[in-house]
C-alpha positions as CSV (number, residue, x, y, z in Angstrom):
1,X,-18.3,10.8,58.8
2,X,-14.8,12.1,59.6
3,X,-13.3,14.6,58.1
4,X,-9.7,14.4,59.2
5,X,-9.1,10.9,59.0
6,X,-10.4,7.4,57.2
7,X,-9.8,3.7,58.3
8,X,-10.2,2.0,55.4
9,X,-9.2,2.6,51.5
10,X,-11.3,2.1,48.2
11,X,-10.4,-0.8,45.6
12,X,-11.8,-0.6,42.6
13,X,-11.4,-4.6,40.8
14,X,-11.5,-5.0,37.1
15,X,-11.5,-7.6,35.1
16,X,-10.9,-8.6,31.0
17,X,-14.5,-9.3,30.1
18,X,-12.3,-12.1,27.3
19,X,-11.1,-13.9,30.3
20,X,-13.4,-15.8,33.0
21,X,-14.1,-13.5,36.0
22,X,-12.1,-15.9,38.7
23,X,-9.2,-15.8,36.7
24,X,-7.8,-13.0,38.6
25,X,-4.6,-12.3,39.9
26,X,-3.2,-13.6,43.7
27,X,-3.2,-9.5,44.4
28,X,-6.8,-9.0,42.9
29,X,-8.2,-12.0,45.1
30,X,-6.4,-10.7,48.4
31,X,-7.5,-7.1,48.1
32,X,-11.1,-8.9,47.9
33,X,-10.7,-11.6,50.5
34,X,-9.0,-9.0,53.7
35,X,-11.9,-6.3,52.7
36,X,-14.3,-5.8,55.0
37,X,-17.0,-5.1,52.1
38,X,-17.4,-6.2,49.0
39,X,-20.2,-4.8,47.3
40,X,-21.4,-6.0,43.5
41,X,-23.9,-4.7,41.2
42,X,-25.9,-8.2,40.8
43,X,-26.0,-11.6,41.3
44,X,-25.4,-12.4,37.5
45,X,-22.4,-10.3,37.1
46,X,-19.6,-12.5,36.2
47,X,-16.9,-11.3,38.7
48,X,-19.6,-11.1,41.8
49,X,-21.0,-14.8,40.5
50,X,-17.1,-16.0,40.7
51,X,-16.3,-14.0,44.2
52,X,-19.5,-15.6,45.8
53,X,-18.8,-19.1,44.2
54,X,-15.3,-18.6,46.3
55,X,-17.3,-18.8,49.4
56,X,-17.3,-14.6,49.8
57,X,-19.8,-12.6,50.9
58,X,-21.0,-9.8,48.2
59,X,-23.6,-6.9,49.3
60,X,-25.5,-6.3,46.0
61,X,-26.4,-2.9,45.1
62,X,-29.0,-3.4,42.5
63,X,-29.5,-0.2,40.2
64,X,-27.8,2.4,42.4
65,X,-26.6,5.4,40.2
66,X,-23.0,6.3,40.4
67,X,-23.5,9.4,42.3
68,X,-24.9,7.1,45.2
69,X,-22.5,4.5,44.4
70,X,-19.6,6.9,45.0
71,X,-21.3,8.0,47.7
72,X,-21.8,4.8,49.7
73,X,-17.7,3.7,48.7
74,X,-16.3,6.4,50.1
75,X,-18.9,6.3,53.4
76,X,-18.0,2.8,53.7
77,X,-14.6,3.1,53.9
78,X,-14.6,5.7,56.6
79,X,-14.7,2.4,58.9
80,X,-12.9,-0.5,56.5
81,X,-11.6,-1.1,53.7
82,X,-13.9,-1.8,51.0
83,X,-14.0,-3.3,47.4
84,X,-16.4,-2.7,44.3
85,X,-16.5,-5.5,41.9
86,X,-16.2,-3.8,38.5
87,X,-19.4,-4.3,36.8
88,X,-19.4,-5.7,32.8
89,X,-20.5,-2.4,31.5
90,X,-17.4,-0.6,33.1
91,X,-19.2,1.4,35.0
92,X,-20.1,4.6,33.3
93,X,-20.0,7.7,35.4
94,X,-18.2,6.1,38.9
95,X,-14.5,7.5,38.2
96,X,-16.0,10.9,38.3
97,X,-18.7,10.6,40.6
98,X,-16.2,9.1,43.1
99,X,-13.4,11.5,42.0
100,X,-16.5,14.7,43.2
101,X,-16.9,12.3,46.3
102,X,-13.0,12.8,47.3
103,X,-12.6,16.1,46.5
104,X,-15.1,17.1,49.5
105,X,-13.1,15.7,52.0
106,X,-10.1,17.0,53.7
107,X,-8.6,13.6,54.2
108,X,-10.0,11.4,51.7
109,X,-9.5,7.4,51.4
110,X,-6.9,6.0,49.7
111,X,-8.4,4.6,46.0
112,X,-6.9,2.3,43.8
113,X,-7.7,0.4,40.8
114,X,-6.9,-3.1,41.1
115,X,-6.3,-4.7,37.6
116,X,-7.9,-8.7,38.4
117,X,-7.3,-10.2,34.5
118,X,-5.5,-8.2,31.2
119,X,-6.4,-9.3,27.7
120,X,-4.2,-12.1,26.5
121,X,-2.7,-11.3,22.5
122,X,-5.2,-11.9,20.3
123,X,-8.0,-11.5,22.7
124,X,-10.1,-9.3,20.4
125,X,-10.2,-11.8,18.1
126,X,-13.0,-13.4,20.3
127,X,-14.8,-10.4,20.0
128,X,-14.9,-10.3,16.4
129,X,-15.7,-13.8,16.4
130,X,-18.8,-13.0,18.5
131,X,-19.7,-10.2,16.1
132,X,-19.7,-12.4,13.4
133,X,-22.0,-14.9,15.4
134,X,-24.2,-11.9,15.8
135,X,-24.1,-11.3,12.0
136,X,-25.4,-14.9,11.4
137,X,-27.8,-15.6,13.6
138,X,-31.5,-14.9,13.6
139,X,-32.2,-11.6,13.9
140,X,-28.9,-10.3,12.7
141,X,-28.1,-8.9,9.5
142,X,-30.2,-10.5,6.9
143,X,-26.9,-10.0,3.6
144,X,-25.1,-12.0,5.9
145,X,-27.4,-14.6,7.0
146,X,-27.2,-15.8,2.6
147,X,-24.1,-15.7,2.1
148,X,-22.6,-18.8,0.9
149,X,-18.5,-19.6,0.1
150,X,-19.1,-19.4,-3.6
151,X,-20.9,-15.7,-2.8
152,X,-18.1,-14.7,-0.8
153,X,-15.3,-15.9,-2.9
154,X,-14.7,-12.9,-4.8
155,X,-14.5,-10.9,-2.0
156,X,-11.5,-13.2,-0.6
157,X,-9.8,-12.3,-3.5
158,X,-10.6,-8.5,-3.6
159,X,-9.4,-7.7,-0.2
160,X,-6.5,-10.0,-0.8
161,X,-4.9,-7.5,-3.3
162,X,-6.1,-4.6,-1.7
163,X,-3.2,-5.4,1.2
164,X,-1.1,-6.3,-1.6
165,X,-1.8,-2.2,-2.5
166,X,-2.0,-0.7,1.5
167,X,1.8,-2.9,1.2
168,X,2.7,-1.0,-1.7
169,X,1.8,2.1,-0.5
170,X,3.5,1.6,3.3
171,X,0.8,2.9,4.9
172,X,0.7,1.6,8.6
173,X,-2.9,2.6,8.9
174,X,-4.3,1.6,5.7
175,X,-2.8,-2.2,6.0
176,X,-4.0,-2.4,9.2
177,X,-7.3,-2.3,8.1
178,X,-7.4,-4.1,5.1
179,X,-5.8,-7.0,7.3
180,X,-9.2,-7.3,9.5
181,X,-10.7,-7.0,6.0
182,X,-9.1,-10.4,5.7
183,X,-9.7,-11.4,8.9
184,X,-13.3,-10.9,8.4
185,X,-13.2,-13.1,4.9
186,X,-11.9,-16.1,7.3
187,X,-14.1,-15.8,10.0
188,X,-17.0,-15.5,7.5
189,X,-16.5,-18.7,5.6
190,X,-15.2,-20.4,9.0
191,X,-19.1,-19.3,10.1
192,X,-20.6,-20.6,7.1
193,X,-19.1,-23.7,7.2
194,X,-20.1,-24.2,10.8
195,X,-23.5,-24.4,9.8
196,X,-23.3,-27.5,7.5
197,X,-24.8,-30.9,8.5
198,X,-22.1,-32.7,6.9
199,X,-18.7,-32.4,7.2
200,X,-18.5,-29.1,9.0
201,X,-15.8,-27.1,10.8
202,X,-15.4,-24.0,12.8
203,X,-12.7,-21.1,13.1
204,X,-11.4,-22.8,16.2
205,X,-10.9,-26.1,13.6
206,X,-9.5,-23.7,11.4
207,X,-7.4,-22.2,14.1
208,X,-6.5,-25.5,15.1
209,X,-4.9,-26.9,12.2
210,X,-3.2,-23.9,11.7
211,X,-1.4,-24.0,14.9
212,X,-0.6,-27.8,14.2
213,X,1.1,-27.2,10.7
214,X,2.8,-23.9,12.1
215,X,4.4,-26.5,14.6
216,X,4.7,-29.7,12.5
217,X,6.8,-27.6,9.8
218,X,8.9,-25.4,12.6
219,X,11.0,-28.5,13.8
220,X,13.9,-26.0,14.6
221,X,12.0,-24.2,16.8
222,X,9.1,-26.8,18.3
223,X,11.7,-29.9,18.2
224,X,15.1,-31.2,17.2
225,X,15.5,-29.4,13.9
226,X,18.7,-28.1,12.8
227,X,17.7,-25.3,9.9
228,X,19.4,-22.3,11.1
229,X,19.5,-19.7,8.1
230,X,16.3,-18.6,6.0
231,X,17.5,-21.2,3.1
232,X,17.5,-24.1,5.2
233,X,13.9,-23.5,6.9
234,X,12.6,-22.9,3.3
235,X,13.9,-26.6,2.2
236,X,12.8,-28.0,5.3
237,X,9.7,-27.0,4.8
238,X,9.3,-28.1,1.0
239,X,10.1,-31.7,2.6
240,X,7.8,-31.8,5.3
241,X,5.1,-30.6,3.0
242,X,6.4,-32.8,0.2
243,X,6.3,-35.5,3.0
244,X,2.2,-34.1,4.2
245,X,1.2,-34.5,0.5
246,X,2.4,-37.4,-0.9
247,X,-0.6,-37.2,-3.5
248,X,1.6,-34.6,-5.3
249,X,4.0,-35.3,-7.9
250,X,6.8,-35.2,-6.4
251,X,8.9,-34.5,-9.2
252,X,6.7,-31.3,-10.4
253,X,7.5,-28.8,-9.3
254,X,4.5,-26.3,-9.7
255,X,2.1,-28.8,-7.7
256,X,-0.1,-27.1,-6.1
257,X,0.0,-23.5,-7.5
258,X,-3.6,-22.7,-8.1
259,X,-4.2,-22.0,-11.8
260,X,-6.6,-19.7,-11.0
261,X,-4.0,-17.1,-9.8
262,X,-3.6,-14.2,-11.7
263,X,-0.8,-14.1,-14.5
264,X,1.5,-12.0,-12.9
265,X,0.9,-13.8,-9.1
266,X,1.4,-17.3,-11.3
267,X,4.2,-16.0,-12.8
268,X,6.6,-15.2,-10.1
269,X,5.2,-18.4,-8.2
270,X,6.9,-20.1,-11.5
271,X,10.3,-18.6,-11.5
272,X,10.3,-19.3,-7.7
273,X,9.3,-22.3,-7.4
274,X,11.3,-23.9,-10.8
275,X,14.5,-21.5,-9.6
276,X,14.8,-23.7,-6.5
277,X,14.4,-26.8,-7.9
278,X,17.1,-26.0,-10.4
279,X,15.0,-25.4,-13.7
280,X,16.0,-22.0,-14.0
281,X,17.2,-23.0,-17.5
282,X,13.6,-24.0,-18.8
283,X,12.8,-20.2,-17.4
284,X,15.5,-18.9,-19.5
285,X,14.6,-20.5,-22.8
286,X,11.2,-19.0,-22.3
287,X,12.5,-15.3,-21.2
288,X,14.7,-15.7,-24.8
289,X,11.9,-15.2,-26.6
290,X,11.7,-11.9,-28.6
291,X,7.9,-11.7,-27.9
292,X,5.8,-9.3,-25.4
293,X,5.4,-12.8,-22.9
294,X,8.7,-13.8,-22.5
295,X,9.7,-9.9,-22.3
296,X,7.0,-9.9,-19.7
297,X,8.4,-12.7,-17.7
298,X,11.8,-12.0,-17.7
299,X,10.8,-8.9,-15.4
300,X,9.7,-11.0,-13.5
301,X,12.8,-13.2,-12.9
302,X,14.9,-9.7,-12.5
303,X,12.2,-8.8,-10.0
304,X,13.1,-12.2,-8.0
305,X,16.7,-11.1,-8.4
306,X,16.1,-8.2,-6.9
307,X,14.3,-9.3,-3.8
308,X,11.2,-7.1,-5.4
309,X,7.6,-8.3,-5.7
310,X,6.4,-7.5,-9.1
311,X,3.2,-7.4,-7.7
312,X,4.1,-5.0,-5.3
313,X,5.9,-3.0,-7.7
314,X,3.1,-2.6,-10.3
315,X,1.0,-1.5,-7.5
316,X,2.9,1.4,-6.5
317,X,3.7,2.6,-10.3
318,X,-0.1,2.6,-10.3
319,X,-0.9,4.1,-7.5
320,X,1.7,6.7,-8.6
321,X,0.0,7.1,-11.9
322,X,-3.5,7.8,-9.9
323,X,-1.8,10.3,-8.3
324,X,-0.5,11.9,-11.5
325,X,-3.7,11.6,-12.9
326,X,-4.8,13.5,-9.9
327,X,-2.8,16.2,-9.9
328,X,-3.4,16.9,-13.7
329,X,-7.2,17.2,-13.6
330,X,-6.7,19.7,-10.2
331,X,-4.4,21.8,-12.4
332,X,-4.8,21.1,-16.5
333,X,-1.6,23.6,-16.7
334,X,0.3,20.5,-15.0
């Protein structure tokens, strides 16, 4: 090999593994099309499967290790440019086997790493979809494989309040997980309902309908709506779900607020929900009380006032208190 001068230059391609291998960019597919080698790890390698399926010719490597790897790059591309098709596993080891390759020469060959797909927003989500496929299936974890939605349920609501509390206690980190908590609780019963003979559906169908509602009650921004301030997309959206459940009583206007909420949650759904439909008098006849309820509630309707969720609010005076009660058995002085 030469050591003052190189013909050819190194391109690394690598893909998202979320997005199919021939998706690749018009740069990615150029750099692999003008090379003069393209070399692959194996024939069932997803980007090598969708180079060759192009109609290009890919030297396979088998089970080289990455010091012999680097090795053969860099010796190839003392005559022509050459390309390695990023393998599913990354890799391990090439960047610095290749990087102790290059340092060895006096003029080494140009190397870059060409970027063929990115992950779309949300891509992870297909990997925790697969996870939870894993979890499921035979040979996964057995807890998993029997639970059932009326198993789960309790959960839903546990994790529920505990990003009510990460809210409360604006902690970036802390929400953030409790979110894929959630997330989990979804993709979990979306599972389990997959699995039914009858009548099942799947997070995609979940996903779906989702999407279509999101649409179907954003007219001013999917169509020809005209709601332009925060109080006109709110009645908008009563009447097109008014219009979506016509079942409803129409003139109630606490349809649909689960019973099962707890009192405080029910509560402020109340004052909300009668406070736009003009019943806040009914609300105030019941906060006139001189018992510990109507005491109770009327915090709530100066919560709503205040733009403050009561829920929220509780949370932190509690966490507060934890805190407190901390600090006090660290230093019984306190």
């Amino acid at each position: 090999m030469s050591a003052d001068m190189n013909a050819g230059s190194i391109g690394l391609v690598v893909v998202s593994p979320r997005v199919p291998a021939g998706l690749m960019t018009r740069d990615a597919w150029s750099r692999i099309e003008s090379a003069g080698l393209v070399l692959g790890r194996d024939a069932e390698e997803p980007l090598v499967e969708a180079v060759t399926e192009a109609g290009l010719e890919v030297k396979l490597v088998a089970d080289v290790t990455a010091p012999d790897l680097a090795r053969r790059l860099v010796d190839a591309a003392d005559e022509q440019d050459v390309v390695w098709l990023g393998s599913s596993d990354a890799d391990p080891g090439l960047t610095d086997a290749l990087a102790g390759e290059l340092t060895r020469l006096d003029s080494p060959p140009p190397v870059e790493v060409v970027v063929g797909s990115w992950d779309a927003p949300g891509a992870r989500l297909l990997d925790a979809v697969a996870v939870m496929d894993t979890l499921r299936s035979p040979g996964g974890c057995p807890w998993d494989a029997k639970q059932t939605h009326a198993s789960l349920a309790p959960y839903l609501v546990e994790e529920a309040f505990e990003v009510v509390e990460a809210i409360g206690e604006q902690d970036s980190s802390h929400l953030e997980e409790e979110l894929g908590d959630v997330l989990l609780q979804v993709l979990f019963h979306a599972r389990v309902a997959s699995e039914r003979a009858d009548e099942g559906f799947d997070i995609d169908a979940v996903a779906g309908r989702l999407v279509d509602k999101l649409v179907r009650r954003h007219p001013h921004v999917f169509a020809d709506g005209a709601a332009s301030s925060p109080e006109e997309v709110e009645a908008e959206w009563a009447r097109i779900k008014a219009d979506e459940k016509p079942e409803r009583d129409a003139d109630d206007p606490l349809a649909g607020v689960p019973t099962g909420l707890p009192p405080l949650e029910r509560a402020t759904k109340y004052v909300s929900r009668l406070t736009k439909a003009g019943h806040g008098d009914l609300v105030a006849d019941v906060t006139s009380g001189d018992s510990l309820g109507p005491a109770l509630l009327d915090l709530v309707v100066q919560a709503r006032e205040l733009g403050v969720d009561p829920s929220v609010a509780l949370a932190t005076a509690l966490s507060d208190l934890d805190a407190r009660v901390g600090a006090r058995r660290s230093d019984p002085s306190t």
